[in-house]
C-alpha positions, 0 to 999 in steps of 0.5 A: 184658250181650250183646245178641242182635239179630234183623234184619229189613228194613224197606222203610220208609227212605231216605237221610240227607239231604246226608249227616248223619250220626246226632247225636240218639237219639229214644226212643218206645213203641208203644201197642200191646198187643204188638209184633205191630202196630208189626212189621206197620207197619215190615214193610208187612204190616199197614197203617195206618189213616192211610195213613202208613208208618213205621219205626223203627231199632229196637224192644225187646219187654217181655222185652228181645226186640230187632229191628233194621229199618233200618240206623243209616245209614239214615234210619227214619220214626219222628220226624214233624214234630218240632224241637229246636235249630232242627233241623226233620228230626229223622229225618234226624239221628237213630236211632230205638227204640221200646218196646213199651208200651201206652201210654194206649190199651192201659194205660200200664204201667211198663217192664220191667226187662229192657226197660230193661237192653236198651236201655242196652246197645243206646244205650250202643253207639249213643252210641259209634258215632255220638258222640252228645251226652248232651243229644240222648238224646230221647222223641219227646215232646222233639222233637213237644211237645203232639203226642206224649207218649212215652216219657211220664212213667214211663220212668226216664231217670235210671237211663238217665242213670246208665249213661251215656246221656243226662243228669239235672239235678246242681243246684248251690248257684249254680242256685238263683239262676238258677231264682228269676229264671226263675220271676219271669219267664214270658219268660225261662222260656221263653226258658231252654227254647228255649235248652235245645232246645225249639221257640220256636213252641209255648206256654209251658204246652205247653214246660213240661209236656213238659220235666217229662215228661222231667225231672219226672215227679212232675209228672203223679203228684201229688196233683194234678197240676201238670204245665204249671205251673212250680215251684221244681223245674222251674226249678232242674232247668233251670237246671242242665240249661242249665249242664250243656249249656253245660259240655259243648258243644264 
């Protein structure tokens, strides 16, 4: 799929602090009805009722419409305060993309499908130019947990795994093993997730339900719901998640 790319230029960035170079990709959505409103920010036409300017690299209408604001060497205000790895200025090491979405405030809907097949070629090319690890595809969600909640549970990072961007948990028969010792041991839960990324400052319950907003979403459409509570799956979908870093990891 070609990928027509409308640029405009944002004012709203600065450099790339000594000199890093873009290692993660961070995915948001909006919440806005449409993308008149985030365009208004990133552009300065429409101010914020916080006071804050912000940015994006990126942002993909519904109908796969994609708009570039700030160059990729460039460094976009998109990610806040957020961590992951022990790296406290995410967007410093990071492209930024946003998807219009209405989120909880204007209806969280399923993302389209031609928003989807835009940004798997748009992150395709990214992840290209910039060598970007699989397990550094990220929501903001990841990376500001119990302070942000998107892309949230309905964007289908499986399809995006399957192309190539990002990762989803392959459980093998030795994971399961692993998951049990995880699941006896609220320490060593947390500990596995830490190790896969998350901030060690935040509590178990919080880590756990933002993990699942990646890597389980049945977690939040159940009946109930479980999310913030562990099961059989969350622990073996990070086991495999850990072994799968392990195996890439240089």
């Amino acid at each position: 799929m070609s990928l027509n790319i409308t640029r405009k230029d944002s004012t709203h960035h600065g450099e790339r602090a000594n000199g890093a170079q873009p290692s993660f990709l961070i995915i948001h959505f909006t919440e806005s009805k449409d993308g008149t409103e985030p365009d208004g920010y990133f552009m300065a036409t429409i101010p914020r009722a916080d006071g804050a300017r912000v940015s994006a690299h990126y942002m993909i209408e519904t109908d796969g419409t994609t708009t570039q604001y700030v160059d990729e060497t460039r460094r976009a205000w998109h990610a806040g305060v957020s961590e992951w790895e022990g790296v406290s200025d995410i967007n410093t090491h990071s492209i930024g993309i946003e998807l219009v979405n209405g989120g909880p405030t204007y209806g969280y809907t399923d993302f389209a499908d031609a928003q989807i097949k835009a940004l798997i070629t748009l992150t395709q090319g990214i992840i290209g130019r910039h060598n970007i690890p699989a397990h550094h595809v990220l929501g903001h969600s990841d990376v500001a947990p119990g302070r942000k909640i998107d892309p949230d549970y309905k964007f289908p990072w499986k399809k995006l795994a399957d192309a190539g961007v990002g990762v989803w948990p392959q459980p093998i028969q030795s994971d399961f093993n692993e998951a049990a010792a995880l699941l006896q041991d609220d320490v060593k839960l947390k500990q596995a997730l830490v190790t896969y990324g998350y901030n060690p400052a935040l509590d178990l319950p919080v880590l756990v339900t933002e993990f699942q907003r990646h890597f389980q979403p049945e977690a939040f459409t159940a009946t109930p719901p479980f999310a913030g509570k562990a099961n059989d799956e969350t622990a073996l979908r990070l086991a495999a998640l850990l072994r799968q870093k392990l195996a890439i990891k240089p």
